[in-house]
C-alpha positions in Angstrom: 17.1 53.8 71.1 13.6 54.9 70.8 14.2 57.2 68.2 16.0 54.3 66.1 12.5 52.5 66.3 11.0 55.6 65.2 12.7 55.1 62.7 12.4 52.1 61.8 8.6 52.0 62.7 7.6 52.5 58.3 10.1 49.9 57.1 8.3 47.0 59.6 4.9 48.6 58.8 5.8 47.8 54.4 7.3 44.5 55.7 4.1 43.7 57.3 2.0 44.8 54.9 3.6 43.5 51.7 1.8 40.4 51.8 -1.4 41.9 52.0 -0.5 44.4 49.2 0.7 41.7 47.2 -2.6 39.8 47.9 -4.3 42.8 46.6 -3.0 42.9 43.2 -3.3 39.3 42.8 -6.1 38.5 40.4 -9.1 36.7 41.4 -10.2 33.7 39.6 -13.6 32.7 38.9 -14.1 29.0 37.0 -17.2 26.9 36.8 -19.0 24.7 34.2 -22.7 25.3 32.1 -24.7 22.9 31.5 -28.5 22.6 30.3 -31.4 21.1 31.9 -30.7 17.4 30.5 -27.0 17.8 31.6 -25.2 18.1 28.8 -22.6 21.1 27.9 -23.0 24.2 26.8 -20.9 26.0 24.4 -20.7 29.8 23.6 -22.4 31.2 26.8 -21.3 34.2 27.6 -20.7 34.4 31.6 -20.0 38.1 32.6 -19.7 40.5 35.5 -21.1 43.7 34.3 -20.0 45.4 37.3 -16.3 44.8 36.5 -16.4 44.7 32.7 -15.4 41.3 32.4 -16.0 38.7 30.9 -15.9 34.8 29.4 -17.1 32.1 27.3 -17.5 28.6 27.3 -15.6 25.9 25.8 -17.0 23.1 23.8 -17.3 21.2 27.3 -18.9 23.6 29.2 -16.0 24.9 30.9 -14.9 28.5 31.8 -12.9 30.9 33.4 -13.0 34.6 34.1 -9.8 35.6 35.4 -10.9 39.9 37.6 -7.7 42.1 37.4 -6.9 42.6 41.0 -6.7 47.0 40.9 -10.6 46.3 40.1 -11.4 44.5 43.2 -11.6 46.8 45.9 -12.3 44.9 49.5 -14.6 42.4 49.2 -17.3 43.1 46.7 -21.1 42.1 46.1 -21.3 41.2 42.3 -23.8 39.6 39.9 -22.4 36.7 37.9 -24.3 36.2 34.8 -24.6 33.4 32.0 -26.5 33.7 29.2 -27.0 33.0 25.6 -29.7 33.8 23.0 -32.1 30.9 22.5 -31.9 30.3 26.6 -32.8 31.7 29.7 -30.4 34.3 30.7 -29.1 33.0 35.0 -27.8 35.5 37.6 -25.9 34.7 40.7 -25.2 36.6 43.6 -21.0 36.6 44.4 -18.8 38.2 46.7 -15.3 38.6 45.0 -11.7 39.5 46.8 -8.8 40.2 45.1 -6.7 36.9 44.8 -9.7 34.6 45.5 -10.3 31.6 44.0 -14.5 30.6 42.9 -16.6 28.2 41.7 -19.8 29.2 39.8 -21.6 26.6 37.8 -24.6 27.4 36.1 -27.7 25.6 34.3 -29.6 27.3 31.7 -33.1 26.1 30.2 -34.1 27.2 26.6 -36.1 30.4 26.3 -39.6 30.0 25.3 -40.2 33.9 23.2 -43.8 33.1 22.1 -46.4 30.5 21.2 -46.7 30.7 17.1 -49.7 28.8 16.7 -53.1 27.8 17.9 -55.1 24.9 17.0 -58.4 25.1 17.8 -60.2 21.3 17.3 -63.9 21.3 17.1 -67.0 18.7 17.4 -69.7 18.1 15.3 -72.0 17.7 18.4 -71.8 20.7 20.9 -70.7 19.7 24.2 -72.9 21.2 27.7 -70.7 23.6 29.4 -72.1 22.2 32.7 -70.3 18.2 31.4 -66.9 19.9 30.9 -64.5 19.3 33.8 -63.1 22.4 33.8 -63.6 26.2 33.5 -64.6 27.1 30.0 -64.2 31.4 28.5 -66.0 31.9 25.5 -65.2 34.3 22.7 -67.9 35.1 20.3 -67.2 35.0 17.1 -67.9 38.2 16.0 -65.5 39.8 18.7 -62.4 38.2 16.8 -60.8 40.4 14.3 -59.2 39.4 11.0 -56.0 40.3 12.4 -53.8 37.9 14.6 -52.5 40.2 17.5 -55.1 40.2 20.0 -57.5 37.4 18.9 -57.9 36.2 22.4 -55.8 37.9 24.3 -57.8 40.0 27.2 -60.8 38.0 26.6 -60.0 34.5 28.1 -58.2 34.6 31.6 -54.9 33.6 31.7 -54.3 33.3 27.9 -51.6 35.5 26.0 -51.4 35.3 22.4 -48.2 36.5 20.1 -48.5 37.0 16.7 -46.2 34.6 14.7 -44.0 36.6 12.5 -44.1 36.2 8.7 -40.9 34.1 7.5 -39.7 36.4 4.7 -35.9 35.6 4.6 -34.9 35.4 1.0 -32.7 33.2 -0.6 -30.7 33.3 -4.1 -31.8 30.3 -6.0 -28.5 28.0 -6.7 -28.3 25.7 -9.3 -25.9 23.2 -8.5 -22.7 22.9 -11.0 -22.9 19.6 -12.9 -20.1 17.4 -14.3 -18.1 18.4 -17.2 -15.9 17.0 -19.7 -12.1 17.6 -19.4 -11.8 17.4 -22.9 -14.5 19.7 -24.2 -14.2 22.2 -21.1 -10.5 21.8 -19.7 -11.2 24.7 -17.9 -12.4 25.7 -14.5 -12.7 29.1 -13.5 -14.2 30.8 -10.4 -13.5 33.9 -7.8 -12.7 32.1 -4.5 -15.3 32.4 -1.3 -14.3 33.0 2.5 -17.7 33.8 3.7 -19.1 31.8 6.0 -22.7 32.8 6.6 -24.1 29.6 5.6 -23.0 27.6 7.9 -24.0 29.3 11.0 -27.5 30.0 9.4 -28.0 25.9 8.9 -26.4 25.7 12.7 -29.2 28.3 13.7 -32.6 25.9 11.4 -31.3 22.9 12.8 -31.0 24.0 16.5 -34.6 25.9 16.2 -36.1 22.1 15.2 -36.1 22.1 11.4 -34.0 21.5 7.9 -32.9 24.9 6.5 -34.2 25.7 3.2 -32.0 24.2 0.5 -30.8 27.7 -1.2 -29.5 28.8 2.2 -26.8 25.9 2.0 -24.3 27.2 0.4 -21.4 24.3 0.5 -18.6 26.2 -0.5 -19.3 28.8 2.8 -19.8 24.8 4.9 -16.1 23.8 4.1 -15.2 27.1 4.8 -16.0 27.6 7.9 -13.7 25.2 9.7 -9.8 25.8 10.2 -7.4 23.4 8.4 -3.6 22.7 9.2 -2.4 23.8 6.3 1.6 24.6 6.1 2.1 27.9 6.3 3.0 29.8 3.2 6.4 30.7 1.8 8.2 32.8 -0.8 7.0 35.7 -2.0 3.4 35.7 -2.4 0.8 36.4 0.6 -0.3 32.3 0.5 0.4 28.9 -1.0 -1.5 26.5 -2.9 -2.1 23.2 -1.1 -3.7 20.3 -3.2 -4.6 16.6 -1.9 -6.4 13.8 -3.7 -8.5 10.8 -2.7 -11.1 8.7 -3.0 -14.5 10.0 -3.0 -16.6 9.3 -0.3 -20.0 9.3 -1.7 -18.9 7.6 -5.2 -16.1 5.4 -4.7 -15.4 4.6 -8.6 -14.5 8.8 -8.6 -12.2 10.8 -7.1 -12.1 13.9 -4.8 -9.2 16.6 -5.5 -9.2 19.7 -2.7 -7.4 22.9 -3.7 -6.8 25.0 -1.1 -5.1 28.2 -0.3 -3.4 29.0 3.5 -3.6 32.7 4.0 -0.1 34.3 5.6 -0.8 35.5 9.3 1.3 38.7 10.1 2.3 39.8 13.8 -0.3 41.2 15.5 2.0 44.2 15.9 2.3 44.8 12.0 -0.9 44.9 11.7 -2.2 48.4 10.4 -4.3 50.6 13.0 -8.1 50.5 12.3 -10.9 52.8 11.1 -14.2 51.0 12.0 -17.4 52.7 11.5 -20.1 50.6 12.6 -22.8 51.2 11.0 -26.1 49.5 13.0 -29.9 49.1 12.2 -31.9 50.0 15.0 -35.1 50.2 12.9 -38.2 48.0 14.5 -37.7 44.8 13.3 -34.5 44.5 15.4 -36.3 44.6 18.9 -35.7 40.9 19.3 -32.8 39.4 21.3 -31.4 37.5 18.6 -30.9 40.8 16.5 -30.0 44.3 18.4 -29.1 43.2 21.9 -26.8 40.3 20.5 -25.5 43.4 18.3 -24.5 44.9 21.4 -23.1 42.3 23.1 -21.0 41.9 19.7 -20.0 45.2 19.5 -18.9 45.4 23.6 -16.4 41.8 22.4 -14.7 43.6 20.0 -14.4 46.8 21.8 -11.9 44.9 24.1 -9.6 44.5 21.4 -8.7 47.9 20.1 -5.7 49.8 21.4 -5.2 53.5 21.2 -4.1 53.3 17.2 -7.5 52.5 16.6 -10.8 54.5 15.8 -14.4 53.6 15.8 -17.2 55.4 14.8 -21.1 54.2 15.4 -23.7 55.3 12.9 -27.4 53.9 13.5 -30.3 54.1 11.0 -34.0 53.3 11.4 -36.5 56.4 10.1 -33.7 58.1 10.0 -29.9 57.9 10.1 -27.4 59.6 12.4 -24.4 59.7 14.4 -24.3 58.6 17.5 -20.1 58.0 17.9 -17.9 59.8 15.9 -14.3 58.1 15.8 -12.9 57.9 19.1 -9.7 56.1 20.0 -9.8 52.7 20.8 -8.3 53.0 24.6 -11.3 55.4 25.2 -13.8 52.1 25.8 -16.2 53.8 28.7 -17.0 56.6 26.0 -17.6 53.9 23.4 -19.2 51.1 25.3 -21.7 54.0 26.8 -22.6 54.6 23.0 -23.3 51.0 22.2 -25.6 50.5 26.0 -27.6 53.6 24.4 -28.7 51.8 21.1 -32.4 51.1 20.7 -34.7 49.5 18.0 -37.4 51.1 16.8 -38.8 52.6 13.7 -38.6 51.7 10.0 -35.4 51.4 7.9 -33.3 54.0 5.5 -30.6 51.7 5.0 -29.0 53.6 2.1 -28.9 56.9 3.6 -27.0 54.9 6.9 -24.5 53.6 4.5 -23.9 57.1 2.9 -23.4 58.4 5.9 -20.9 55.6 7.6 -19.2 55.9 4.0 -18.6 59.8 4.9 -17.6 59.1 8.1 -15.1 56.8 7.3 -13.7 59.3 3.9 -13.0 62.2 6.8 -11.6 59.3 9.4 -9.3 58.0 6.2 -5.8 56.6 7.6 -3.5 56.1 4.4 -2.0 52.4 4.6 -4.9 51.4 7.6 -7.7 49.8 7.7 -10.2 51.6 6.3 -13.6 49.7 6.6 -17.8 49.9 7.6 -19.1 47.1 9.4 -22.6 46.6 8.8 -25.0 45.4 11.5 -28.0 44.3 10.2 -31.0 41.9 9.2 -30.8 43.2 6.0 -34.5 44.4 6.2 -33.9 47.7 4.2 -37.6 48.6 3.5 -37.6 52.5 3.5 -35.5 55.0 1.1 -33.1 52.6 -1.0 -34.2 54.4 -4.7 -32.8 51.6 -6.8 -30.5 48.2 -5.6 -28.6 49.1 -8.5 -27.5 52.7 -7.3 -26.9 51.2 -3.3 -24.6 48.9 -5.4 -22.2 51.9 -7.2 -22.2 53.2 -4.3 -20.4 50.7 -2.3 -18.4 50.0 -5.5 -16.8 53.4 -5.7 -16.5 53.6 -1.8 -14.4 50.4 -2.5 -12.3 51.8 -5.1 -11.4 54.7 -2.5 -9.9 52.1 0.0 -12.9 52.1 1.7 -14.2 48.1 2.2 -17.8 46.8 3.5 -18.0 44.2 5.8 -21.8 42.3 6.8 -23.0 41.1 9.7 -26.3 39.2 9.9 -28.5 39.0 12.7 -31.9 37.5 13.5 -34.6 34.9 11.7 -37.8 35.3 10.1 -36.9 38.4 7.1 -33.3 37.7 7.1 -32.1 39.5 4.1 -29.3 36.9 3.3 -28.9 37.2 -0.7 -28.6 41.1 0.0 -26.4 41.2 2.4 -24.1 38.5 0.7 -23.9 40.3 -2.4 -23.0 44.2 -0.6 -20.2 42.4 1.2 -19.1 40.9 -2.4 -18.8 44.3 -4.1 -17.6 45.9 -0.8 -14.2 43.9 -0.8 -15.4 42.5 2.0 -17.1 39.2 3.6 -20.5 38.4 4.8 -21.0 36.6 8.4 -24.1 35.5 10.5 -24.0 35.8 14.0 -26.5 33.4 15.2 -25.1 33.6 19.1 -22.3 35.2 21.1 -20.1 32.4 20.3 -20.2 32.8 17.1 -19.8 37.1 17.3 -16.7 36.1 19.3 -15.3 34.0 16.8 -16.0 36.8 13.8 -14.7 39.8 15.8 -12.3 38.3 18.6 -11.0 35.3 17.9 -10.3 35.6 13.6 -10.4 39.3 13.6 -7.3 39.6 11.6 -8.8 37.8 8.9 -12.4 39.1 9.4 -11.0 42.7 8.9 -7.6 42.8 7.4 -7.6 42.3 3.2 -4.1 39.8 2.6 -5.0 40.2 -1.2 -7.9 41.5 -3.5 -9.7 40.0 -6.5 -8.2 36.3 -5.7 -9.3 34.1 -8.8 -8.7 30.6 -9.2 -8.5 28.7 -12.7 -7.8 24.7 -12.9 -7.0 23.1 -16.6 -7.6 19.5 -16.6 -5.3 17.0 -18.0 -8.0 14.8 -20.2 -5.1 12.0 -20.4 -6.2 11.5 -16.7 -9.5 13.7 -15.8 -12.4 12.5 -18.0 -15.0 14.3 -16.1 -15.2 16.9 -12.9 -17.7 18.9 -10.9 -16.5 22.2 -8.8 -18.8 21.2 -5.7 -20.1 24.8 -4.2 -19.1 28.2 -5.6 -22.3 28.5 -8.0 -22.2 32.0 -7.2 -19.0 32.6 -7.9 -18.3 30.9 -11.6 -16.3 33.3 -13.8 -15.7 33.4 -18.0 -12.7 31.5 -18.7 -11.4 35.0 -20.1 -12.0 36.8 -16.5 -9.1 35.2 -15.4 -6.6 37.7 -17.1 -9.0 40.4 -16.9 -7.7 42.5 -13.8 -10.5 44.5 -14.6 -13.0 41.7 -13.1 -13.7 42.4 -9.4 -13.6 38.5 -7.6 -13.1 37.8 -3.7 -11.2 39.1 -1.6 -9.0 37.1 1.2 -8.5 38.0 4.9 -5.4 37.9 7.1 -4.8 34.0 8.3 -7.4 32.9 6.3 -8.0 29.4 4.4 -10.1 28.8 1.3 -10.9 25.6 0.4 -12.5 24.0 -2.7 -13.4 20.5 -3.8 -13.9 19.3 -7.2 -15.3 15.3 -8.0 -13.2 13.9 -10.4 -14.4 11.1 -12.6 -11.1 9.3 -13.3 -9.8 8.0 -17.6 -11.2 4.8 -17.7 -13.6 4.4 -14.6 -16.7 2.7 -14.7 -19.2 5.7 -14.3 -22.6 6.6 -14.7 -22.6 10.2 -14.8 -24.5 11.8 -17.4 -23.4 15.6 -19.2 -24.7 17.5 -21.8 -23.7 17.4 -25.0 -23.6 19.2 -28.1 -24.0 18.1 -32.0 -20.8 17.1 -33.8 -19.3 20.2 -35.0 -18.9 21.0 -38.4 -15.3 23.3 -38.8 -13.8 21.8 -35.5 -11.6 19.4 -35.2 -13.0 17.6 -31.7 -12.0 14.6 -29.4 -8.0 15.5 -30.2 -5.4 13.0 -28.6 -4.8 14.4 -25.2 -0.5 15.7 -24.6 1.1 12.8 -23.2 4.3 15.0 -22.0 3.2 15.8 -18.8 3.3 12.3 -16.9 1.0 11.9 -13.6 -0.1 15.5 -14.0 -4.0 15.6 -13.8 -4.9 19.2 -13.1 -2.7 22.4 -13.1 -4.0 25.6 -10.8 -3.2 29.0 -11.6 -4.1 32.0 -9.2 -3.9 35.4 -9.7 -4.8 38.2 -7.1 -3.5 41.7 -6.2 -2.2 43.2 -2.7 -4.9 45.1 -0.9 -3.3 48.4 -1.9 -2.2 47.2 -6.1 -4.0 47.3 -9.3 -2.2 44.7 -11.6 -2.4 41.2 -10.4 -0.1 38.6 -9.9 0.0 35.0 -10.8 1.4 31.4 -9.3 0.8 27.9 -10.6 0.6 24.9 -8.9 0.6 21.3 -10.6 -1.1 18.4 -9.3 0.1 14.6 -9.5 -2.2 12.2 -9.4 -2.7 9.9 -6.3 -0.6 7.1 -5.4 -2.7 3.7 -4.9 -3.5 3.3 -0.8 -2.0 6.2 0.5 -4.4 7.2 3.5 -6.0 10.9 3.2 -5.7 13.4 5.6 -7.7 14.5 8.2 -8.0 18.1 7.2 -9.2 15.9 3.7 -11.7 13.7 5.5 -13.3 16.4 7.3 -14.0 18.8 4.7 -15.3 16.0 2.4 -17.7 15.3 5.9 -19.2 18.7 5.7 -19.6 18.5 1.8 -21.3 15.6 1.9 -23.6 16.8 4.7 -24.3 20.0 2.9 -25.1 18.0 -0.2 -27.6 16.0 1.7 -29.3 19.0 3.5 -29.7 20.6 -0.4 -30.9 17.0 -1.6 -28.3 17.2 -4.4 -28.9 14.6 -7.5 -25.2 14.8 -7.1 -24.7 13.0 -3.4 -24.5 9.1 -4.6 -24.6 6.7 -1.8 -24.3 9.8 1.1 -26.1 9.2 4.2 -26.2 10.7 7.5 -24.3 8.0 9.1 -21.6 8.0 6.9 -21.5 12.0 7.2 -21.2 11.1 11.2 -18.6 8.0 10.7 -16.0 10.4 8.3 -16.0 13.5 10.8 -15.8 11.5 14.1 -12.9 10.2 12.0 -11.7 13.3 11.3 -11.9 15.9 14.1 -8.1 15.8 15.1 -6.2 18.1 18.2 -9.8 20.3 17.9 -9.1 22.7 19.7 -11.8 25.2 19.8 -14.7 22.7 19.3 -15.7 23.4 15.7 -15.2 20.1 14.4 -17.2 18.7 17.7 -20.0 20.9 17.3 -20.0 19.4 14.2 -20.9 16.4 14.7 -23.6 17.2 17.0 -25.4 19.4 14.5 -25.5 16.8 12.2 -26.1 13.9 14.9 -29.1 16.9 15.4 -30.5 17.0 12.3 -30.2 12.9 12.0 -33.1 13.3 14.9 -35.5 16.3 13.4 -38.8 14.5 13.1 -39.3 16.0 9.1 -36.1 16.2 7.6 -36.1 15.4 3.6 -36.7 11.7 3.2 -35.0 8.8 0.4 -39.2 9.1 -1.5 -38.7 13.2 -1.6 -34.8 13.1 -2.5 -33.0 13.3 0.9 -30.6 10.8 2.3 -33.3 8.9 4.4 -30.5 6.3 5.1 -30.1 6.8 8.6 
């Protein structure tokens, strides 16, 4: 008998603890809510254990949850709970986490004050006794300030702590906006097609700092682009379809808006090819601030989390110097690599070339035939030390390109943001340009649409529309400036154009001024010609047709391009437009008001706001909505470009 409950003794010992074992694999659950110091929510915080490498970010409500694998949780363990985000005070919590339990952590975060940029200093024509002034006065004499900023007053008057504001030297290409054409003298429209989206989150980042954003940093084309659009998904044979719509147009109600647009095919995550990433990260001095190297970091650490064992990634800094500091390590190794990244610094000047040489031959002896070959570029763009000519940095990336190799930008920081630089390496890299203007927005680029941030669906995409002049009198490609091609480029597969990712939309919006409409727009003109016949009877075969679009592009891998046509009919009378249509007129219109375009009609602010909350749909990752409050935002900036000095001023 007692040797049968000897026996028996482990098997009631696994029954009884089974529930606890059970408990201890369960995962414990951590959800809670940020909001700022006026209540309202906060989007893209980043709430994070350090402790057990995980992580969370917010909704568009405010809302998260971090969900702790249960084998991390040993007992019951002490932890610090963080939320943070750059442009606010980061928040840490004490928390005591068991495997299976279930928290509540809210948090409320105040914006971060980094430094006071100017001082104004009013004086009297009488002087004033020290011994009448209410309160304690510190002089400075006048020949103890020096001519330089830094230090003016600080040390010399108690309690006062001066920083130097920083000269603003972002630069800019200067865009000069496409104006309306005639269908019958020009027929043909011809440009290489955009997925960048740096724009937009550089306007999100003036307009949250307090002010409008310089009007050649709007880029409309990268605006539109930025949202996602329920497209239908593409079939047949080619990699994406072409999607057309017309309606009325917003701003000009006599004209016409037609968008084209092209829905990118999204392959299984499991066909997609493995990876070989070298990052390749400026650590020179002018990335000390939070906004550039430590959001870097923070970047780099999100994407870490999504690389398997097929993967590689390799981490090249540059400042005085450049140098390895990872070489390509597999992608389930992520202590090794995340150690690499927490030992970044910023300091010293910048040799951007020689970085990107040497990421380049990193990458070459790291080559997977049929992968992902690609550098990632981390960067303000500030390269100030050892680039010999733009011209030869250009080649460079060129031939790299040629070789399979492609170039992917990432922006970072204000104040000497390099944006036309970087924009145009990513264009000859085969690659796109993003700026990370918060965690959110890293999460988005690497995380959330990493598929079609750094997997090529086709190369050298062009897009050509021929105008029907039986039914198009006039039009006007809204956006794109940058990216206008030769009629002839279009059959030239020699001419390099964009490039589009995995998933991806691109959409583009032209204003059509209808046959017969009572317009005012004004085009250029030429003298009657001589030897031409002009102002020929339009072909009156094709029906409704107004506009026929041709594409051509080539697989990531091909060197002859391929071509489909689309034709487009023109618009029934009262047939309601979609919301994907409404939406990206919205953020047109918007981004023709912030450039002040002679091209924006009756546009105001408040019909911007009235077509997007119109417009925002299922929304479900809070684009659309953050939308709106950007430009509900920028309706309340105290010096935004009024009706007298060619804004909108119609609020």
């Amino acid at each position: 008998m007692v040797r049968n409950i000897v026996r028996a003794l482990p098997v009631l010992l696994l029954l009884l603890l089974a529930p606890v074992l059970a408990r201890a694999q369960e995962p414990a659950v951590i959800t809670g809510r940020v909001t700022n110091t006026a209540g309202q929510p906060e989007a893209g915080v980043l709430v994070r254990i350090e402790a057990l490498n995980v992580g969370a970010m917010t909704a568009a409500d405010g809302a998260y949850r971090l969900t702790i694998p249960g084998a991390r949780i040993r007992g019951t363990m002490s932890v610090n709970i963080t939320a943070s985000r750059v442009g606010m005070t980061s928040v840490r919590r004490p928390l005591n986490v068991t495997a299976g339990a279930q928290l509540t952590q809210d948090f409320v975060l105040a914006p971060q004050v980094l430094m006071l940029e100017e001082l104004v200093v009013t004086g009297h024509a009488t002087p004033a006794s020290r011994a009448r002034v209410p309160f304690s006065v510190s002089a400075v004499a006048v020949e103890n300030i020096p001519v330089s900023a830094g230090g003016v007053i600080q040390g010399k008057v108690a309690g006062a702590r001066i920083a130097d504001a920083p000269m603003n030297t972002e630069e800019y290409n200067h865009i000069q906006e496409n104006v309306f054409l005639a269908a019958a003298r020009d027929p043909l429209s011809t440009f290489s097609i955009d997925v960048d989206r740096a724009s937009y989150s550089n306007v999100r980042r003036f307009i949250r700092d307090g002010q409008a954003p310089p009007a050649d940093a709007v880029r409309i084309e990268e605006m539109v682009n930025y949202f996602t659009y329920a497209y239908p998904a593409p079939r047949g044979e080619h990699p994406f379809g072409v999607v057309t719509e017309v309606g009325d147009c917003p701003w000009n109600r006599r004209h016409q808006l037609v968008q084209v647009a092209l829905q990118g095919r999204m392959p299984e995550t499991r066909n997609l090819p493995p990876s070989n990433l070298v990052f390749l990260v400026d650590v020179s001095g002018s990335m000390s601030s939070p906004d550039k190297l430590p959001l870097v970091q923070e970047s780099l650490r999100l994407l870490v989390g999504e690389l398997t064992a097929r993967d590689r990634i390799a981490l090249v800094v540059y400042a005085g110097a450049a140098g390895l500091v990872l070489d390509a390590t597999p992608g389930d190794r992520k202590d090794v690599i995340l150690a690499a990244i927490d030992r970044l610094s910023a300091g010293g000047s910048t040799a951007g070339a020689a970085g990107i040489q040497l990421a380049y031959d990193v990458a070459r002896r790291n080559h997977m035939p049929g992968g992902n070959n690609r550098v990632i570029l981390a960067s303000d763009g500030d390269f100030n030390v050892g680039v010999s000519s733009e011209g030869e940095l250009v080649r460079l990336i060129e031939e790299k390109r040629d070789q399979g190799t492609f170039l992917t930008v990432l922006g970072f920081g204000r104040g000497n943001l390099a944006d036309a630089r970087m924009e145009q390496l990513a264009d000859k890299g085969n690659g796109n340009y993003a700026y990370v203007d918060e965690i959110a927005e890293a999460r988005r680029v690497l995380v959330s649409e990493r598929a079609g941030t750094l997997f090529t669906l086709a190369k050298d995409v062009k897009l050509q529309v021929e105008f029907n002049p039986a039914r198009v009198y006039a039009y006007r490609l809204i956006g794109y400036e940058n990216r206008m091609l030769a009629a002839q480029d279009f059959n030239d597969d020699r001419k390099d154009a964009g490039e589009m990712g995995a998933g991806h939309t691109v959409t583009a919006l032209y204003e059509i001024v209808p046959v017969g409409a009572d317009s005012d727009v004004q085009m250029g003109g030429v003298d009657s010609l001589r030897y031409q016949r002009v102002g020929m009877e339009p072909v009156g075969r094709f029906g409704r047709e107004m506009m026929n679009v041709k594409v051509r592009y080539k697989l990531p891998d091909g060197e002859q391009s391929r071509l489909l046509s689309h034709a487009v009919q023109a618009r029934d009378g009262g047939a309601r437009s979609s919301e994907n249509f409404r939406f990206a007129a919205a953020v047109a219109e918007f981004g023709m008001l912030l450039r002040t375009s002679e091209h924006r009609g009756r546009s105001s602010v408040d019909d911007v706001l009235r077509l997007a909350r119109g417009a925002t749909g299922p929304d479900a990752d809070g684009y659309r909505t953050e939308f709106v409050r950007m430009v509900e935002a920028y309706a309340a900036l105290p010096r935004r470009p009024s009706a007298a000095s060619g804004g909108d001023g119609d609020r």
